[in-house]
N, CA, C and O atoms as a Tripos MOL2 file, in Angstrom:
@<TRIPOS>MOLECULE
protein
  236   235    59     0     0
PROTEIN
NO_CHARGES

@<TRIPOS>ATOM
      1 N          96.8300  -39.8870 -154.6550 N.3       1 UNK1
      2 CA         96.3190  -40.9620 -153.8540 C.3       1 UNK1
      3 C          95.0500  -40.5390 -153.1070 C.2       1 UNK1
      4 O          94.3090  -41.4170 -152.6660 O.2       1 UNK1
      5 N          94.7490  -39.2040 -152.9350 N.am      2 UNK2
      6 CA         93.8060  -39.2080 -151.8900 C.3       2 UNK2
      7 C          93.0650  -38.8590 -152.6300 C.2       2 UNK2
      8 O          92.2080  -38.2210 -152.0180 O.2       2 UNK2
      9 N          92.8040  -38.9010 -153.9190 N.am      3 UNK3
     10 CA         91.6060  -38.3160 -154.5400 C.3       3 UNK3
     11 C          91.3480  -39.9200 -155.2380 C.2       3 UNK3
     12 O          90.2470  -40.0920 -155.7610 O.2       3 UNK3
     13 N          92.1790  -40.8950 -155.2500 N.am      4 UNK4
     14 CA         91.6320  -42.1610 -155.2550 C.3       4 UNK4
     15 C          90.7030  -43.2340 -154.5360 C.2       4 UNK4
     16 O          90.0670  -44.2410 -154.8450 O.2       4 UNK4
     17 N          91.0530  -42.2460 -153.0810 N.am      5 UNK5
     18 CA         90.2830  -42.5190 -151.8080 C.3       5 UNK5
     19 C          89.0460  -41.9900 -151.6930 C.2       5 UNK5
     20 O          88.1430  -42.4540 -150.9970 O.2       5 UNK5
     21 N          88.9790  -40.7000 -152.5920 N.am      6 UNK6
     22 CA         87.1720  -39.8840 -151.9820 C.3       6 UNK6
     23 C          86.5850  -39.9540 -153.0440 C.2       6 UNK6
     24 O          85.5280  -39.3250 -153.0040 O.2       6 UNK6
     25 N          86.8470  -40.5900 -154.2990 N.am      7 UNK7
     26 CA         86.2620  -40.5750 -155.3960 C.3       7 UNK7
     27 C          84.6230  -41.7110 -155.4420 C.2       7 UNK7
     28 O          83.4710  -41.4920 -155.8170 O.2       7 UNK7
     29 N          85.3840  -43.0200 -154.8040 N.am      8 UNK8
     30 CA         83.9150  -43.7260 -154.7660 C.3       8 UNK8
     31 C          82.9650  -43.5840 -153.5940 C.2       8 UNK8
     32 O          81.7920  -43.9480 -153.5130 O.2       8 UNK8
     33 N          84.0920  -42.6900 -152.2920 N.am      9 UNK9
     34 CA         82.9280  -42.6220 -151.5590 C.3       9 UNK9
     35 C          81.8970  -41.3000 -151.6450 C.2       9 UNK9
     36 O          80.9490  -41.1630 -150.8720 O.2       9 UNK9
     37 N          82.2770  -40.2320 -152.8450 N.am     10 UNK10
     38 CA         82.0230  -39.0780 -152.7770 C.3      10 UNK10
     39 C          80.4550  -39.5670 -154.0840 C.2      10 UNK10
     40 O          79.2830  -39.2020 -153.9870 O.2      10 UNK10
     41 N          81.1860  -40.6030 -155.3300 N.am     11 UNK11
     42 CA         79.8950  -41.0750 -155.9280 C.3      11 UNK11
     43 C          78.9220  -41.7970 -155.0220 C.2      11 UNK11
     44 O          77.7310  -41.4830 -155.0380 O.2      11 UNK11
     45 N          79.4220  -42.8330 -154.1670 N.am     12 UNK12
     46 CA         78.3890  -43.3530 -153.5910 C.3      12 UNK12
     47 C          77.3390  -42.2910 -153.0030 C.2      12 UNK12
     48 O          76.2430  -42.2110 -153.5570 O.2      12 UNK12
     49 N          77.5250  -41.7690 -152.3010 N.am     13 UNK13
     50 CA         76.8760  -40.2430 -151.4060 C.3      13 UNK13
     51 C          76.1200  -39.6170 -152.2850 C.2      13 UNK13
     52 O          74.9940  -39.2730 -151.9270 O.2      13 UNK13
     53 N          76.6440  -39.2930 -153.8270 N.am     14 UNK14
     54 CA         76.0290  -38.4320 -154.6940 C.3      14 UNK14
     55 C          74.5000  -39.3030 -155.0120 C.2      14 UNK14
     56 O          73.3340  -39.0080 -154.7520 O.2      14 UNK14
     57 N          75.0180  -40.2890 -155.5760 N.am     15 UNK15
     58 CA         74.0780  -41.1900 -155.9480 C.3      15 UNK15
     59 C          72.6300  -41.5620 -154.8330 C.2      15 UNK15
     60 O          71.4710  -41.6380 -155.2420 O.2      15 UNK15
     61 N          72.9940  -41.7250 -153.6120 N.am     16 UNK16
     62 CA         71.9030  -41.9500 -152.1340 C.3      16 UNK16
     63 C          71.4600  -40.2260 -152.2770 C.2      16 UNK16
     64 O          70.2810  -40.2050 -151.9220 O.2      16 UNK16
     65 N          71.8610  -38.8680 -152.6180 N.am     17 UNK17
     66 CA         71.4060  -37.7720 -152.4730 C.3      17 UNK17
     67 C          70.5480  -37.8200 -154.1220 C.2      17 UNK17
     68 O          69.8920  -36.8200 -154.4110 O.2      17 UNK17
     69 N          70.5770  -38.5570 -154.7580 N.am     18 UNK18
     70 CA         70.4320  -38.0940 -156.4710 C.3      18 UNK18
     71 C          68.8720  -38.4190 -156.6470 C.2      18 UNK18
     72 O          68.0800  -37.7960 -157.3530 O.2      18 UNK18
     73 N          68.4830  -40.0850 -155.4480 N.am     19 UNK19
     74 CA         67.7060  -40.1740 -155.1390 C.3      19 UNK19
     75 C          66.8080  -40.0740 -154.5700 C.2      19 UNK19
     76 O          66.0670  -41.0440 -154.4080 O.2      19 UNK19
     77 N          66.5140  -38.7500 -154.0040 N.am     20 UNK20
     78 CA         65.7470  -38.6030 -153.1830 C.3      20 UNK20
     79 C          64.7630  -37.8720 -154.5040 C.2      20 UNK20
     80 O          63.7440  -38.4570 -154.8730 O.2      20 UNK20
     81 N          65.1700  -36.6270 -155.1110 N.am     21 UNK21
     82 CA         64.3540  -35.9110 -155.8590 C.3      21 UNK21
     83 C          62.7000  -36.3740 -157.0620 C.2      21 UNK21
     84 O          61.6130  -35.8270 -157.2440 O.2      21 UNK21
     85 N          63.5390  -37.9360 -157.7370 N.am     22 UNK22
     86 CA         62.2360  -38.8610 -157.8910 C.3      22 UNK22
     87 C          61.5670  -39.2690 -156.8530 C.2      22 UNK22
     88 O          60.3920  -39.4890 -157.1440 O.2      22 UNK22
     89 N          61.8070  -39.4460 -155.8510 N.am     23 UNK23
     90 CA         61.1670  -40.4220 -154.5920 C.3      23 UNK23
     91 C          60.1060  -38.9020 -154.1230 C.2      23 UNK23
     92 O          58.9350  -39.2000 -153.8890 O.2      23 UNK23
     93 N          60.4340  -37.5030 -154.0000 N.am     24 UNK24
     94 CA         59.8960  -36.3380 -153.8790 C.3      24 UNK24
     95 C          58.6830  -36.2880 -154.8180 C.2      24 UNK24
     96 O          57.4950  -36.4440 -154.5340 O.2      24 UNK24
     97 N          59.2360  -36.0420 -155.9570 N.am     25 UNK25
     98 CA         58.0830  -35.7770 -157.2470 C.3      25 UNK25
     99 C          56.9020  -37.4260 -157.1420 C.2      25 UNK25
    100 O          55.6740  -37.3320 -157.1610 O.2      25 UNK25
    101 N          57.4080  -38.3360 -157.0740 N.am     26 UNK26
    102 CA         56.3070  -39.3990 -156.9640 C.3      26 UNK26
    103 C          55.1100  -39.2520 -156.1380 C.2      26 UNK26
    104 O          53.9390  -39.3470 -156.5040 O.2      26 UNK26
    105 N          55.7520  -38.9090 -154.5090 N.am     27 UNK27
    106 CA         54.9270  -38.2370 -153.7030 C.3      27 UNK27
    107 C          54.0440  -37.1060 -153.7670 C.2      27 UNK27
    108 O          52.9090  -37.2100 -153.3000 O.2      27 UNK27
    109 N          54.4890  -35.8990 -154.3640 N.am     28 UNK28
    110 CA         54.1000  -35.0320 -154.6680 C.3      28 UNK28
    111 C          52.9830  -34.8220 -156.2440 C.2      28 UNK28
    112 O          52.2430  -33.9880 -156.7670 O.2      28 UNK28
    113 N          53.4380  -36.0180 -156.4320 N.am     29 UNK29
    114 CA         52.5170  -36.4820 -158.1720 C.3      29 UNK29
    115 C          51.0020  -37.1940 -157.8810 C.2      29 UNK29
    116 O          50.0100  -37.1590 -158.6080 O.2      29 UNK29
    117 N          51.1360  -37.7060 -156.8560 N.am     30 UNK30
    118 CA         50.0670  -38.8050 -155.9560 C.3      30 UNK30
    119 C          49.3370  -37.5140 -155.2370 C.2      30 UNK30
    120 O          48.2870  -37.8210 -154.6710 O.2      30 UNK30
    121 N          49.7020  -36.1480 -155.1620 N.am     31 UNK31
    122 CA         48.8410  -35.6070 -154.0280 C.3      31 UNK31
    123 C          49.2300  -36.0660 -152.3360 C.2      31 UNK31
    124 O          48.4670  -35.5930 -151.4940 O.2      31 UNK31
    125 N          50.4270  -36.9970 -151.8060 N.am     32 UNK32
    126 CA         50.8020  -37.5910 -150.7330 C.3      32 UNK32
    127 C          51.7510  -36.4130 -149.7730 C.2      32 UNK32
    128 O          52.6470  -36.8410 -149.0450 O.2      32 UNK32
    129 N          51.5070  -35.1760 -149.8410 N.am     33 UNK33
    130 CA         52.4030  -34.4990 -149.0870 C.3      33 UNK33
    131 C          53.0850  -34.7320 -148.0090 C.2      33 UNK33
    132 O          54.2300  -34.4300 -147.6740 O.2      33 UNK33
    133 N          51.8890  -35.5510 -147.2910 N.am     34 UNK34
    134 CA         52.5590  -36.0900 -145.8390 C.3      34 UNK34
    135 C          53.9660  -36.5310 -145.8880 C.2      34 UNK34
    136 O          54.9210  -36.2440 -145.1670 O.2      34 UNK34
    137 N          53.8410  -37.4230 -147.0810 N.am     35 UNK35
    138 CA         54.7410  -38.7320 -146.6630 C.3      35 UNK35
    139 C          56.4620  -37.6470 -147.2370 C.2      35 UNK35
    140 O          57.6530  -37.8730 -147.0210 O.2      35 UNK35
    141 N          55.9860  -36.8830 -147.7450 N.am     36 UNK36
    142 CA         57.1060  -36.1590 -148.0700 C.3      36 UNK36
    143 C          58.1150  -36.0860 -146.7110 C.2      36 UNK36
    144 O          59.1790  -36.7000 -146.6240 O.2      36 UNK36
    145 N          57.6540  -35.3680 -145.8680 N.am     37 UNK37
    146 CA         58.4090  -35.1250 -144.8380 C.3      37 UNK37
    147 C          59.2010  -36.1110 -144.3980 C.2      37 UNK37
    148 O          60.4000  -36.1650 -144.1250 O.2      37 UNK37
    149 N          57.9900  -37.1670 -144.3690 N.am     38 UNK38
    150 CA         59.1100  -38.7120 -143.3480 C.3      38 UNK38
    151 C          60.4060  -39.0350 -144.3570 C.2      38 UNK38
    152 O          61.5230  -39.4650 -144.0700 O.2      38 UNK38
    153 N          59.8600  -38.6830 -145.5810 N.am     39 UNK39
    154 CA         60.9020  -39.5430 -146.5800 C.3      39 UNK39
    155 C          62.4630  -38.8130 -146.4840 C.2      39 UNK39
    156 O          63.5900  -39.3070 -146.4630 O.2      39 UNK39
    157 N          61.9940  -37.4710 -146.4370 N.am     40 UNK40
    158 CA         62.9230  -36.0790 -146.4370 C.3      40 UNK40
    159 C          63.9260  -36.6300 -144.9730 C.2      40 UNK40
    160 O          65.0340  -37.1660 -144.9490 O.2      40 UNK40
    161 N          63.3640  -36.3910 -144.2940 N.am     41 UNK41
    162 CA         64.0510  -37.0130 -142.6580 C.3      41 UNK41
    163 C          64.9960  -38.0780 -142.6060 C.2      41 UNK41
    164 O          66.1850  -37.9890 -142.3010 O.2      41 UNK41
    165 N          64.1420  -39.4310 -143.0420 N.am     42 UNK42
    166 CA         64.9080  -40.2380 -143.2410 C.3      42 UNK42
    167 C          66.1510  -40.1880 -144.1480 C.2      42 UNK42
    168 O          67.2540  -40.2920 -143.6110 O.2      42 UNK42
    169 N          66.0640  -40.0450 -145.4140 N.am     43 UNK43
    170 CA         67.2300  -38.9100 -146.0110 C.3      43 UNK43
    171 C          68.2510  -39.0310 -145.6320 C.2      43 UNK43
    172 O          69.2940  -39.6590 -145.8200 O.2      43 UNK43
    173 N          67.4640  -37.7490 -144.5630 N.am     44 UNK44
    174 CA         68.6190  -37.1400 -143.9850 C.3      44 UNK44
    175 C          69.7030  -37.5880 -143.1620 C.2      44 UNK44
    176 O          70.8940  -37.3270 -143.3350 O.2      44 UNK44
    177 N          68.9190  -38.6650 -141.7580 N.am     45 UNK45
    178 CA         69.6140  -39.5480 -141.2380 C.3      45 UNK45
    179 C          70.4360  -40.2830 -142.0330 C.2      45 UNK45
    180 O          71.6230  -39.9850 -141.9010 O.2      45 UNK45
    181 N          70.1290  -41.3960 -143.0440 N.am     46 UNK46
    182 CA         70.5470  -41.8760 -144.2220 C.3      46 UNK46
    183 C          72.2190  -41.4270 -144.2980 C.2      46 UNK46
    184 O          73.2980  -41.9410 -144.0060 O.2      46 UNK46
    185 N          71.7110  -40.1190 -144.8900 N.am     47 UNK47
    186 CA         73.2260  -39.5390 -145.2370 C.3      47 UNK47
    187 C          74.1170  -39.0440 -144.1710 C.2      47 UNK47
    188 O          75.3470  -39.0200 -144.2230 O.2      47 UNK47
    189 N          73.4320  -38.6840 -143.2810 N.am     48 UNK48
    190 CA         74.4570  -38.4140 -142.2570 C.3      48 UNK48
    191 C          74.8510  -39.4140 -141.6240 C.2      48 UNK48
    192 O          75.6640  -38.7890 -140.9430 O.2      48 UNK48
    193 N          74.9880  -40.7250 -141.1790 N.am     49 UNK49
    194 CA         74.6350  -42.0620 -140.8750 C.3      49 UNK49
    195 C          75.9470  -42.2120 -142.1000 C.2      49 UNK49
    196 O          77.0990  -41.8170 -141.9180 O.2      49 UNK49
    197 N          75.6190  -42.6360 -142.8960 N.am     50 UNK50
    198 CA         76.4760  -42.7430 -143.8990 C.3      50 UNK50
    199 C          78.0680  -42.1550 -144.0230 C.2      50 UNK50
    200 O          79.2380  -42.5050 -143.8620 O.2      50 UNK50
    201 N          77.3100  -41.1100 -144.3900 N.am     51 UNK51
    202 CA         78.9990  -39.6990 -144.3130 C.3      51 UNK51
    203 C          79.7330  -40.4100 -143.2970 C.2      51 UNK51
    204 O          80.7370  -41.1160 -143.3970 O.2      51 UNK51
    205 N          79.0850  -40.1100 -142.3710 N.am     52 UNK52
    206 CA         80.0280  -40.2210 -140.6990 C.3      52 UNK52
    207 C          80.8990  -41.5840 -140.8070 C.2      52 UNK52
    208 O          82.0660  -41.5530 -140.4160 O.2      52 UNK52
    209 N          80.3050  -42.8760 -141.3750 N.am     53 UNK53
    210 CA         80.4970  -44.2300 -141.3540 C.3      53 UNK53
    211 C          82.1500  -43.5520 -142.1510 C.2      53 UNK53
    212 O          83.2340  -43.4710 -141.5730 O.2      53 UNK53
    213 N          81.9240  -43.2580 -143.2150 N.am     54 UNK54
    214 CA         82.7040  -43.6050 -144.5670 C.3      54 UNK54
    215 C          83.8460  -42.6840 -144.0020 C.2      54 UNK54
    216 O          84.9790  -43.1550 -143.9010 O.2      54 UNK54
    217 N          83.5800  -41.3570 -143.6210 N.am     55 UNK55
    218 CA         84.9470  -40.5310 -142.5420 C.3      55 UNK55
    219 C          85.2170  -41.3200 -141.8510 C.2      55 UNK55
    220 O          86.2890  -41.7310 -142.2970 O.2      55 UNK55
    221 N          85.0230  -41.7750 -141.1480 N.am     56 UNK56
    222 CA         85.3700  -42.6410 -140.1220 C.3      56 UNK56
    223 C          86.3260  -43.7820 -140.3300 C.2      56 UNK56
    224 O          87.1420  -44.2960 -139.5660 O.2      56 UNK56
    225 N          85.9600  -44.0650 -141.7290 N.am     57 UNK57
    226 CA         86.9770  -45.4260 -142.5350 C.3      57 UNK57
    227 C          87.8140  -45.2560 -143.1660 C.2      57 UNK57
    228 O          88.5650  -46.0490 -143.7340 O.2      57 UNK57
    229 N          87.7660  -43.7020 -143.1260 N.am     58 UNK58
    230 CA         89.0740  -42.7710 -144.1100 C.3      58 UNK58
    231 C          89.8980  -42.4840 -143.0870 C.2      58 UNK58
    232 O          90.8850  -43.2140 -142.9930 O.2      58 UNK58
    233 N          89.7700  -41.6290 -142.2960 N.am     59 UNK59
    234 CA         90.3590  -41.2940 -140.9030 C.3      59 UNK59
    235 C          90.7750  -42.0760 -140.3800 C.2      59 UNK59
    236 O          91.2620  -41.8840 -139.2660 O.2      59 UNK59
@<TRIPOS>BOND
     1     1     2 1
     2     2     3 1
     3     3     4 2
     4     3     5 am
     5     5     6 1
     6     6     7 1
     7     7     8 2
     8     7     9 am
     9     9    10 1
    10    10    11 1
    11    11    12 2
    12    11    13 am
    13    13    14 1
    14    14    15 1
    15    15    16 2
    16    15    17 am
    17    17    18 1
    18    18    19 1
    19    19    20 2
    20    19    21 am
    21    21    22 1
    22    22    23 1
    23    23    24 2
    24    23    25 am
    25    25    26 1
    26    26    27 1
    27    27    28 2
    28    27    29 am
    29    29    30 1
    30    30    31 1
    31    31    32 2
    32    31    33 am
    33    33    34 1
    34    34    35 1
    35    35    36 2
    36    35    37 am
    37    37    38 1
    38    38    39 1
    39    39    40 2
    40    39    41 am
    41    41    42 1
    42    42    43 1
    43    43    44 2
    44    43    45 am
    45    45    46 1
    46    46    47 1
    47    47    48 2
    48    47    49 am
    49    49    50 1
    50    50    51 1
    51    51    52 2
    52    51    53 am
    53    53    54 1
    54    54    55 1
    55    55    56 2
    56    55    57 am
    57    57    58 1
    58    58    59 1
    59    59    60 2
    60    59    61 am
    61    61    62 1
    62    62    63 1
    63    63    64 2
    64    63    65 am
    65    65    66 1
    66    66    67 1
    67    67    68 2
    68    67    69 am
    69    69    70 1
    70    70    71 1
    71    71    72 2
    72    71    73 am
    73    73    74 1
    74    74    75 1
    75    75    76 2
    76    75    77 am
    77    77    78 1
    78    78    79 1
    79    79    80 2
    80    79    81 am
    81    81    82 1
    82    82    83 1
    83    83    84 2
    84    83    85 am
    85    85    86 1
    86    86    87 1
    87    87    88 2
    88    87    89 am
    89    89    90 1
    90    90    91 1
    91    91    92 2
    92    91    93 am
    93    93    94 1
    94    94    95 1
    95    95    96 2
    96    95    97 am
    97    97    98 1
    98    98    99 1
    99    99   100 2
   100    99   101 am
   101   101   102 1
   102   102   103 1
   103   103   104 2
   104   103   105 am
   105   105   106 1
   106   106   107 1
   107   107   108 2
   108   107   109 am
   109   109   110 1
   110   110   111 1
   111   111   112 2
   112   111   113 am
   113   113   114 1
   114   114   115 1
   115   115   116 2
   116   115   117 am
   117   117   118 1
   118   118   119 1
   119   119   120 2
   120   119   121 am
   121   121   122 1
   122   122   123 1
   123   123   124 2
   124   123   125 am
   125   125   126 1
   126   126   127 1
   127   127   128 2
   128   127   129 am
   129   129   130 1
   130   130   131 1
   131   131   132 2
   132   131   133 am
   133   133   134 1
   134   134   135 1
   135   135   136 2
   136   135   137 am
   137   137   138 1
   138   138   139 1
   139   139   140 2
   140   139   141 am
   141   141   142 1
   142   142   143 1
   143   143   144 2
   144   143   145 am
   145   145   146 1
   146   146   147 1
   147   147   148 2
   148   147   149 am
   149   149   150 1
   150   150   151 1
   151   151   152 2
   152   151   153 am
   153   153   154 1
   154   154   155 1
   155   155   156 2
   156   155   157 am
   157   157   158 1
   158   158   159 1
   159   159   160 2
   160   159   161 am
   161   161   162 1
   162   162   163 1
   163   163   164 2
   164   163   165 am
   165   165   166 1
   166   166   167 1
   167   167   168 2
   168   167   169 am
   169   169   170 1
   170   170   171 1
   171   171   172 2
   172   171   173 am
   173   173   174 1
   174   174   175 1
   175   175   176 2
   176   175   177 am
   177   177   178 1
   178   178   179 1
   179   179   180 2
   180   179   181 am
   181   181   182 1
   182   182   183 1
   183   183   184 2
   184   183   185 am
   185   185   186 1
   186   186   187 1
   187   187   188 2
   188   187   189 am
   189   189   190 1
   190   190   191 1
   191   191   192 2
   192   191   193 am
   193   193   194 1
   194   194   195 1
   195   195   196 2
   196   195   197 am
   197   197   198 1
   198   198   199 1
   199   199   200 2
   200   199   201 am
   201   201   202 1
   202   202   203 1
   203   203   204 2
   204   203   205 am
   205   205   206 1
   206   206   207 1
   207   207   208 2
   208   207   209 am
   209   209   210 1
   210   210   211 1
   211   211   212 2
   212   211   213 am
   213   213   214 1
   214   214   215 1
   215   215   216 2
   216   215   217 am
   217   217   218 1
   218   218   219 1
   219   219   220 2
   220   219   221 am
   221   221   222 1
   222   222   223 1
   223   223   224 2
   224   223   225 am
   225   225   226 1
   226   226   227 1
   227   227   228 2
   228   227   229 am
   229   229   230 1
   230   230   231 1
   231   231   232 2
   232   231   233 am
   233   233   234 1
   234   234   235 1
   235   235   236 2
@<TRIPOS>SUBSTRUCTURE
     1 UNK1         2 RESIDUE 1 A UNK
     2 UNK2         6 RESIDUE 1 A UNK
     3 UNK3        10 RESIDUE 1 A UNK
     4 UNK4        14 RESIDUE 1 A UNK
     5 UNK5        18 RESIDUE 1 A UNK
     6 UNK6        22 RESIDUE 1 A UNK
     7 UNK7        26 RESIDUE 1 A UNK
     8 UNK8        30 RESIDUE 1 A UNK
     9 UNK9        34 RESIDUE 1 A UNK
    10 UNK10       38 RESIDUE 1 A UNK
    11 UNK11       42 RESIDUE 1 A UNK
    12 UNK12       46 RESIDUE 1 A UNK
    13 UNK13       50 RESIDUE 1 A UNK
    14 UNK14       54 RESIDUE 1 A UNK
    15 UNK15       58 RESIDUE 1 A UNK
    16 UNK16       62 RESIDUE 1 A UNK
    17 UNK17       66 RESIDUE 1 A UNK
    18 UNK18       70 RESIDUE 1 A UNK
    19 UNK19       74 RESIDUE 1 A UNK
    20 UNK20       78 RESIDUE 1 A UNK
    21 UNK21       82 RESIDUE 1 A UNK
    22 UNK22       86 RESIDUE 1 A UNK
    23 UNK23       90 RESIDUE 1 A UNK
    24 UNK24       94 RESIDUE 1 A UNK
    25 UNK25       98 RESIDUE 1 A UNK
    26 UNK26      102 RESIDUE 1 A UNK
    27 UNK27      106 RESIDUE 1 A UNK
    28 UNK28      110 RESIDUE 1 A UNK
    29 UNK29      114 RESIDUE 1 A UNK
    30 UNK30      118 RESIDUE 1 A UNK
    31 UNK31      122 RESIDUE 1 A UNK
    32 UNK32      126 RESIDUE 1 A UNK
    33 UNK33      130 RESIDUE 1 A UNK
    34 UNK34      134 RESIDUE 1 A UNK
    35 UNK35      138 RESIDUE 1 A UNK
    36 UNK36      142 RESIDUE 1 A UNK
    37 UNK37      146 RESIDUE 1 A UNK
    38 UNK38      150 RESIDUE 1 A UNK
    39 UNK39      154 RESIDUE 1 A UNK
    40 UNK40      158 RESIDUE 1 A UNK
    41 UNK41      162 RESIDUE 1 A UNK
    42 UNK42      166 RESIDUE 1 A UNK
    43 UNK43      170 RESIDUE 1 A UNK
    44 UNK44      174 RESIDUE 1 A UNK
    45 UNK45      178 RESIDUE 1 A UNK
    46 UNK46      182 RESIDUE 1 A UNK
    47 UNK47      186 RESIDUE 1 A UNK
    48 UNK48      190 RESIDUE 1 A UNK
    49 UNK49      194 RESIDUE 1 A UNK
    50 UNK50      198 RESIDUE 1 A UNK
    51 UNK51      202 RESIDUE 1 A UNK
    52 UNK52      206 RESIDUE 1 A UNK
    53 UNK53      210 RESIDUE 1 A UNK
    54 UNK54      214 RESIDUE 1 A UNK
    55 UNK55      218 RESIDUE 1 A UNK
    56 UNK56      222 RESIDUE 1 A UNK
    57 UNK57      226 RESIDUE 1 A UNK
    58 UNK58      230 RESIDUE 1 A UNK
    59 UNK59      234 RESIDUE 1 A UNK
């Protein structure tokens, strides 16, 4: 049962992390380094924002 429980929230998560690496190289393909960082950050919030939500609904 509990691996019925972390299975879609563990793909969902994978999938919001899977995307960042094209969204990287696009930037980095353009010569746009800047924008790398903000994108990276946001991310990050993103997923942690996220995680926390989805523990939170498990717990």
């Amino acid at each position: 049962m509990a691996t019925s429980l972390w299975n879609p929230f563990f793909t969902f998560l994978t999938g919001i992390v899977s995307a960042l690496v094209p969204i990287i190289g696009h930037h980095l393909g353009q010569n746009r380094e800047e924008k790398v960082a903000s994108d990276f950050y946001q991310f990050i919030y993103l997923s942690l924002g996220l995680s926390l939500l989805l523990f939170g609904l498990v717990f």
